[in-house]
N, C-alpha and C positions, 0 to 999 in steps of 0.2 A: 318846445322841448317836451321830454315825455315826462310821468308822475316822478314827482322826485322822493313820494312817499318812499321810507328804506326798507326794503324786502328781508326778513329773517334770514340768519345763515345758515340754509339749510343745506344738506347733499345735493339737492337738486337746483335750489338757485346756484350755487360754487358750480355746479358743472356746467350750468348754463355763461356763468362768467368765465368760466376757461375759457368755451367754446369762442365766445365774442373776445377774450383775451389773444387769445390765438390767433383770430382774423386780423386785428387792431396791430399787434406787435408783428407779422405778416407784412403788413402794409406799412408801417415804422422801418424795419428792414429793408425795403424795397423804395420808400419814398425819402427816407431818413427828415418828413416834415416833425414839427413838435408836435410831443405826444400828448400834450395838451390840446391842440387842432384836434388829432385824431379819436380822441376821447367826448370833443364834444359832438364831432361828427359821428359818432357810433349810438352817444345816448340820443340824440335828433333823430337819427335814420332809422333804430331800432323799435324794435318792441322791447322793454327792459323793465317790464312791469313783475316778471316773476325771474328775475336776474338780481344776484348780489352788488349791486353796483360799488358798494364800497370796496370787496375782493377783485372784481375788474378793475375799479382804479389801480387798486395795487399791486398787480400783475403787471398793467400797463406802463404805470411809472416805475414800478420796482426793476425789472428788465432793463431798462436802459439806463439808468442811474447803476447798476452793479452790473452793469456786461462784461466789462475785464474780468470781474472776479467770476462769472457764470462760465464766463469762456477758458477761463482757468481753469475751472473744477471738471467742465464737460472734456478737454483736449485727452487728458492720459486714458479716458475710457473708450475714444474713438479710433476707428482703423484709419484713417483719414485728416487731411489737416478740416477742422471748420469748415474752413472756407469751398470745400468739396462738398459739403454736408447738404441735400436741397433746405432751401429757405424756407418750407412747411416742416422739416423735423429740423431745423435749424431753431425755428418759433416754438417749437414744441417741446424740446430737449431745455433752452432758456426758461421758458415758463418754469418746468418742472423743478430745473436747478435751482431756480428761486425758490420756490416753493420749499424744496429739501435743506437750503438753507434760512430761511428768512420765518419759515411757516413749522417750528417742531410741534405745534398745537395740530398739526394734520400728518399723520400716521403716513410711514413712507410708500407701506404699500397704496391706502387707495393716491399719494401721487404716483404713483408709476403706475399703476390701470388707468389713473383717469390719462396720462399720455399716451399711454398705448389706444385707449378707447381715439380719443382724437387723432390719433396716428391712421386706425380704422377708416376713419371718418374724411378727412382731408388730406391723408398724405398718400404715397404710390401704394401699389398690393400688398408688397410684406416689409412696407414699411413700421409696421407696429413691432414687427421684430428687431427690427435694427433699433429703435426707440426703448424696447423692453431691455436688450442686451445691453445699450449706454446708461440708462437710467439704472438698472440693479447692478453697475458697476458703480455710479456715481454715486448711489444710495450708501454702500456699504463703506465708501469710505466717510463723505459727512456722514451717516447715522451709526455709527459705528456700534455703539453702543445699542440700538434701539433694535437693529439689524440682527444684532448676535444670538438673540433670543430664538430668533428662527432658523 
């Protein structure tokens, strides 16, 4: 296994643990194995030396422990049921909806850039759009408060 020494939580470790969060809960969706398997096979197979591994875990665990309620907060924002939604902004929209709920210590906007950024990254062409428009819907009703200012 890799260093287990814990990497500060910085901007850029957190984005780096999206990024592997994203792959991880990707592959949970599709193989539905335990996300404990798939955690240790991510820190084994990885480079996760400048990775938050403790914000990965919690990404990783926190998603499937509250998907009914992620999947509740994500449905009134989409044109679509879920289950239409592809499985990379399926993983991406989850991430974030934890995040907006579980994480008020991180500011809604950089969640919503950093899914659209991953939406960029791994999901179809103007996927990031379709991700921006659920997420700043989803925002606004949890942050409601945090949201109004802007």
């Amino acid at each position: 296994m890799t260093d287990q020494t814990p990497v500060p939580s910085t901007p850029a470790a957190r984005r780096k643990a999206r990024r592997f969060a994203l792959q991880a809960v990707y592959q949970w969706q599709l193989s539905k194995n335990d996300v404990g398997d798939i955690e240790v096979q991510f820190l084994t197979d990885n480079d996760m030396k400048k990775v938050d591994r403790t914000y990965f875990h919690e990404l990783l665990h926190g998603v499937p422990a509250r998907l009914s309620e992620l999947d509740a907060a994500l449905q009134p924002a989409l044109d679509r049921p879920l289950i239409e939604v592809s499985q990379v902004e399926k993983a991406i929209l989850r991430i974030s909806a934890f995040e907006l709920l579980a994480r008020p210590d991180v500011p809604w906007r950089v969640i919503i850039n950093e899914g659209i950024e991953l939406a960029k990254v791994f999901g179809a062409d103007d996927s990031f759009k379709y991700v921006n428009g659920v997420l700043d819907k989803v925002a606004r009703r949890l942050r409601t408060e945090e949201v109004r200012g802007f």
